[in-house]
N, C-alpha and C positions, 0 to 999 in steps of 0.2 A: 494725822495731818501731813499731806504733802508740801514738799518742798517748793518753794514758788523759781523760778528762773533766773532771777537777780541775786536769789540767797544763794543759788548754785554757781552759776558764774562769777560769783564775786567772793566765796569759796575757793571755786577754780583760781581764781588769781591770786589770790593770797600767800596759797598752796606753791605754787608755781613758783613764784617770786621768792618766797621765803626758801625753796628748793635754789633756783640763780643765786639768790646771797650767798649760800652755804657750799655752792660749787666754785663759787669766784674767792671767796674764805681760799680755800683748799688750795686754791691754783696760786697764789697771791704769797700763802703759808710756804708752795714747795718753789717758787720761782723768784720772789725776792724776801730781800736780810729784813731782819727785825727792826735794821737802822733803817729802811728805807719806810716813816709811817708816815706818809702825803696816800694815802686813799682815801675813796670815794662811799663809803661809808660801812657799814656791818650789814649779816644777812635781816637785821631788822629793819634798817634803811632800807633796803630793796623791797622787803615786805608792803614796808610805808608807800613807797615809789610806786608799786603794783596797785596797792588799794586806792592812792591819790587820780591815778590814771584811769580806773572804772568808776570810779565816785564824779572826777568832774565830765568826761566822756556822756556819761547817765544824767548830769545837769544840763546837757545841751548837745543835742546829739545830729541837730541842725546845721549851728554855725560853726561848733568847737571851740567859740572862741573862749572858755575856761579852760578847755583842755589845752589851748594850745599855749594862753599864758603863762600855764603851770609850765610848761615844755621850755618857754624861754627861761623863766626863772632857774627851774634846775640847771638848764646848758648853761648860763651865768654863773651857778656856781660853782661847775665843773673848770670853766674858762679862769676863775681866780687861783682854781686848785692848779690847774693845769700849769697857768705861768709861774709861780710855786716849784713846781715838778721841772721846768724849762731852766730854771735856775741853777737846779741842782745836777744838772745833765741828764734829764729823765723826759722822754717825748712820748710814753704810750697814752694812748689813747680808750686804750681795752673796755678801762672801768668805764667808761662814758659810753662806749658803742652799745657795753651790755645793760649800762642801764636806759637807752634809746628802747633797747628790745623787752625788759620790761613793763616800762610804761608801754607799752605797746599789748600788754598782754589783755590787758581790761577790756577794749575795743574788739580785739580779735576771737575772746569768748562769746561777746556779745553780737558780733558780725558772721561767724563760719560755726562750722561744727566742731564737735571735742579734738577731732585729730589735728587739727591746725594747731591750737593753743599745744596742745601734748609733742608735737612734730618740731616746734621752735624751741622747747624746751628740750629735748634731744638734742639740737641740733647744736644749742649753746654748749651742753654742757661737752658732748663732743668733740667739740670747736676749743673748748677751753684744757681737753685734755690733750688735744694731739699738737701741740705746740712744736715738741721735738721732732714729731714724724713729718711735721711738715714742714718744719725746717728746712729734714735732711733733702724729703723730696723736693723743696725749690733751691737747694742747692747743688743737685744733681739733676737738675731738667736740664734737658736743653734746649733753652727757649726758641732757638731757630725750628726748632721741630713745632711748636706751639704759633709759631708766626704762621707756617706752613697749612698746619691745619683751623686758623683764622680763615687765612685764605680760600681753602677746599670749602670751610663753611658757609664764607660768604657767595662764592660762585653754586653751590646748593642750594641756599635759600633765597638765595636773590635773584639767579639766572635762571634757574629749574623751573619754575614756576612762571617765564616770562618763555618758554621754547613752545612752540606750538608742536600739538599734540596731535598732528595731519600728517600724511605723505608729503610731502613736498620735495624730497629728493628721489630724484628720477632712477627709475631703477635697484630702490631699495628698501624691501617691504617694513619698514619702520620710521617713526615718527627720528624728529633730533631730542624730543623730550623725553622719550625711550632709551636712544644712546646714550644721554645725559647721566639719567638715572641709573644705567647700567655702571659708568665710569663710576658714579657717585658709590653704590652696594660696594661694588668689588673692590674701591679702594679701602671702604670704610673695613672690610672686614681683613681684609692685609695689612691696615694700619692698626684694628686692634691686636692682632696676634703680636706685632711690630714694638708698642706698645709695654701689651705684657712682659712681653722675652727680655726686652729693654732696662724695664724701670723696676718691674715684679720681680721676675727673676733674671738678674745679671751675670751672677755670679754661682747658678745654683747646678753647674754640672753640665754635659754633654749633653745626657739625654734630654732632659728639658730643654735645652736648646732645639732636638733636633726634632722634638713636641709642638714648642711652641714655634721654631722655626719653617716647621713646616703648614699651618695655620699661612701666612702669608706669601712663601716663596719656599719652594723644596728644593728647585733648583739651586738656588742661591745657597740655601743651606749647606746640600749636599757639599758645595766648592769649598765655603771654609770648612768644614768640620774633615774633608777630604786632605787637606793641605796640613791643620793637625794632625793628622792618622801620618802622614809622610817621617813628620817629624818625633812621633810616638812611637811609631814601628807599629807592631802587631797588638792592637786596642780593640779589644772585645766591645768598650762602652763606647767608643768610636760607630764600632761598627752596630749598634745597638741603635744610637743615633741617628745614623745616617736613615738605615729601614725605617724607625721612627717619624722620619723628616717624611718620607715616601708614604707613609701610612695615614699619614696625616692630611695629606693632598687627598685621597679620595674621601675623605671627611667631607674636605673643604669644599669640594667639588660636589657634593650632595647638597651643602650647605644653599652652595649658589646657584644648584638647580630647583631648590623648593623656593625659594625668592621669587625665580623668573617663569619655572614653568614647574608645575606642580606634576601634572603627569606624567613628563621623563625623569622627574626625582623619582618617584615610585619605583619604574622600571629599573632604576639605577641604584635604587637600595640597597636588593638585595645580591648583586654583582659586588659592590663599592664596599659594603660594610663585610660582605665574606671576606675579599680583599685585604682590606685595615686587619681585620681581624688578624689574619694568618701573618700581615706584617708584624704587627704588637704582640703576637706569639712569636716570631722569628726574635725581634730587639729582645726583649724580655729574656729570652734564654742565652744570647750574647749578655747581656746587663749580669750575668748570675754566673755568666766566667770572668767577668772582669775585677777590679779591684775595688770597686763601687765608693773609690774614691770623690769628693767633690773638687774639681777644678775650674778655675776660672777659664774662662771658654776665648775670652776677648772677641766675643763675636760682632762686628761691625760691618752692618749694610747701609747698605741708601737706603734713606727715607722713602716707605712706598709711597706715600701722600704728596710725595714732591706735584707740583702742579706742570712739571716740564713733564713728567712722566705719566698726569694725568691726561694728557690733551693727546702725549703719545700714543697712548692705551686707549682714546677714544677712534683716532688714528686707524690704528691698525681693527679696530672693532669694526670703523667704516670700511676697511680694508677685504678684509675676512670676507663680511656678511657680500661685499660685490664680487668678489671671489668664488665665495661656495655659491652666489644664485646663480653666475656662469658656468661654474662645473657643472651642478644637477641639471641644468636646463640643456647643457651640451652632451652629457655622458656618462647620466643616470648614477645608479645604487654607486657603480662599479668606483667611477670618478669620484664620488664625493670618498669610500675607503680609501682610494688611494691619497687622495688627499687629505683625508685625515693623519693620515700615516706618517707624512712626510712634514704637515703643520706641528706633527707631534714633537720635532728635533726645534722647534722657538720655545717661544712662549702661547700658550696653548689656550689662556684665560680667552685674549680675544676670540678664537675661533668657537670655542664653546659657549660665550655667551651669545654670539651669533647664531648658533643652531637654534642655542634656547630662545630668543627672543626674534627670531625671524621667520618669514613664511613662506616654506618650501613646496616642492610639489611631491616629495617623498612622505612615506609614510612616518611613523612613529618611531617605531621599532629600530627603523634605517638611521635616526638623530640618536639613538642610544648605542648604538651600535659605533656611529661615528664618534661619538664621543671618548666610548673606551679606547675605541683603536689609537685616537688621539695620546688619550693617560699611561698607552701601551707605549706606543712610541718613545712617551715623553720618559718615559722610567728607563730605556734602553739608552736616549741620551745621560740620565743622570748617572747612571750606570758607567758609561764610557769616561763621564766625569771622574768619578769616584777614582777609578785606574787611573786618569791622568793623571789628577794632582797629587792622588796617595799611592802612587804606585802600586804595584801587584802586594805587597807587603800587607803595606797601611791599609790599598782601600778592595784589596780583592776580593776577600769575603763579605763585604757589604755589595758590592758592585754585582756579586751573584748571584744576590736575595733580589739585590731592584732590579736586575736584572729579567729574575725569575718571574715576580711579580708582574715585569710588562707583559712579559711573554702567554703568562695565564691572560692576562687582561684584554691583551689581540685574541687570543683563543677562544676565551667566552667570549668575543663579543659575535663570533664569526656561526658559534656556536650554537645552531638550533634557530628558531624563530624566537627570542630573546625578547621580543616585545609582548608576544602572550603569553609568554614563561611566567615573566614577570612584574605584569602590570596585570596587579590585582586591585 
């Protein structure tokens, strides 16, 4: 004899509920004293709670309105407990949200598939364990960072969608709903690296700084981790770092050309990832002379998501892309190398996502080509960084690797016909 669908669902719930009782037990057992007994009932109460919620749900499944009486009644008696609890200087609320999400389980067996009912019950018990971790994390947010990216959210999904998606600016083969989008990708993926390095790991060493710092700005990286090495003397994890940080840029830079344009990722793959490679073999053997100590890094940048330097960054993307169609239109292959060359000593994001997402009269091969010479450049300025601030000591042996690394990276790109090399 099979099981009919109400015997299962209502199973399901029971199961469930009785499982939420037994987890709020637990949490209730390790988070308050034995003097504190004003709760909201045992894991048999919730049981009850669960099966009262699919029983009157299934006597009206129309109007609701037994389900819902039943719904005031409990929250009345939750409200007498509750002032009770306000007496004694007690204002949670917990036991009443979780039993909201219980009664709630009957309907939702009964309305979706299995993962719904199973996924909220994960999600309580979850929610019920990480009370301390989330604590510490809203205690160490900082919220201006969260306002910031409100904001970027709200100009994404509110504005992106309202830009027209035509030519309409004279002179520059792409839409504003284009540019948008591109601001939108590249900040998003600077602000998770941003992020991570931030809240994940804060305190977890050099090299992961110079890991996760290079995910959203290697430049930047390179400066502070540059100006520790000064103060360090001769730091092998320093300098482990710093190539780290550089290695992680042509990651990054694949990353945001498979987003934008999928055919010079290809070609740039196996350039970028030989690259990375040979850098995270360079770190890695600096990482294995040093003292592979953990130090706090105190690493502190600007917020990339800031929306001054969102608008800036779209800015100079409108910039770039009217830039490089006058070069090529004026002075072919030749012009847009050298300019790649010399964009390489900025910031390099806008000129690259202008190649990728603009429409030239050169060929393919000529946009991969420009690109590296760019990432080439750009590693001889970090390079020149690395000396500045950590002087020949601190940052000379790092400064030799990113050095090295541009140098190859202009090399290859100039390198053969690069575009059928490597676009398979």
């Amino acid at each position: 004899m099979s099981l009919t669908p109400d015997l299962i669902h209502l199973t399901i719930t029971a199961v469930f509920s009785f499982l939420v009782g037994m987890e709020l037990k637990t949490y209730r057992d390790q988070y308050h004293t034995k003097e504190e007994n004003l709760y909201f009932g045992t894991a048999r109460t919730y049981t009850f709670i669960g099966i009262l919620g699919y029983i009157f749900y299934k006597m009206d499944t129309v109007h609701l309105s037994l389900y819902i009486i039943v719904l005031v009644m409990l929250s009345l008696l939750f409200l007498s407990l509750y002032i009770k609890k306000i007496q004694k200087g007690k204002s949670s609320i917990l036991p009443y949200v979780v039993m909201l999400a219980v009664y709630a389980f009957g309907p939702i067996t009964e309305l979706f598939p299995l993962w719904m009912p199973s996924l909220l019950l994960v999600l309580i018990i979850f929610l019920l364990n990480a009370k301390q971790p989330l604590q510490r994390f809203s205690n160490d947010i900082n919220m201006h960072e969260f306002e910031t990216l409100g904001k970027m959210l709200l100009l994404s999904v509110v504005i992106l969608p309202l830009l027209p998606n035509t030519h309409i600016i004279p002179y520059l083969p792409i839409s504003p709903f284009k540019i948008w989008l591109a601001v939108v990708v590249i900040s998003g993926i600077s602000y998770g690296g941003y992020l991570i390095q931030k809240y994940f790991f804060p305190s977890k060493g050099y090299f992961l700084t110079g890991i996760f710092g290079g995910t959203y700005s290697s430049t930047a990286t390179t400066v502070v981790l540059a100006r520790k090495a000064k103060s360090a003397g001769n730091s092998s994890v320093i300098d482990a770092a710093i190539i780290a940080a550089t290695s992680m840029m042509y990651v990054r830079l694949i990353v945001v050309a498979i987003v934008f344009n999928f055919a010079v990722a290809k070609s740039l793959m196996m350039p970028f990832l030989s690259l990375a490679l040979v850098g995270m073999v360079a770190a890695f053997v600096f990482m294995k002379q040093g003292d592979q100590k953990t130090e706090n890094t105190d690493f502190v940048d600007k917020n990339p998501l800031e929306l001054g330097t969102a608008f800036l960054f779209a800015g100079l993307f409108v910039l770039m892309m009217a830039v490089t169609h006058f070069v090529i239109g004026h002075y072919g292959d030749n012009g847009l190398h050298i300019l790649s060359f010399f964009v390489g000593f900025t910031d390099i994001d806008p000129f690259i996502l202008s190649l990728l997402t603009g429409k030239y009269t050169v060929v393919q091969h000529e946009l991969v080509a420009a690109i590296m010479i760019a990432a080439g450049s750009n590693n001889l300025l970090k390079a020149v960084y690395a000396l500045w601030f950590g002087g020949w000591k601190g940052g000379g042996r790092s400064a030799l690797w990113v050095a090295l690394l541009g140098i190859i990276t202009i090399i290859w790109a100039f390198w053969g016909d690069i575009g059928f090399i490597f676009n398979i």
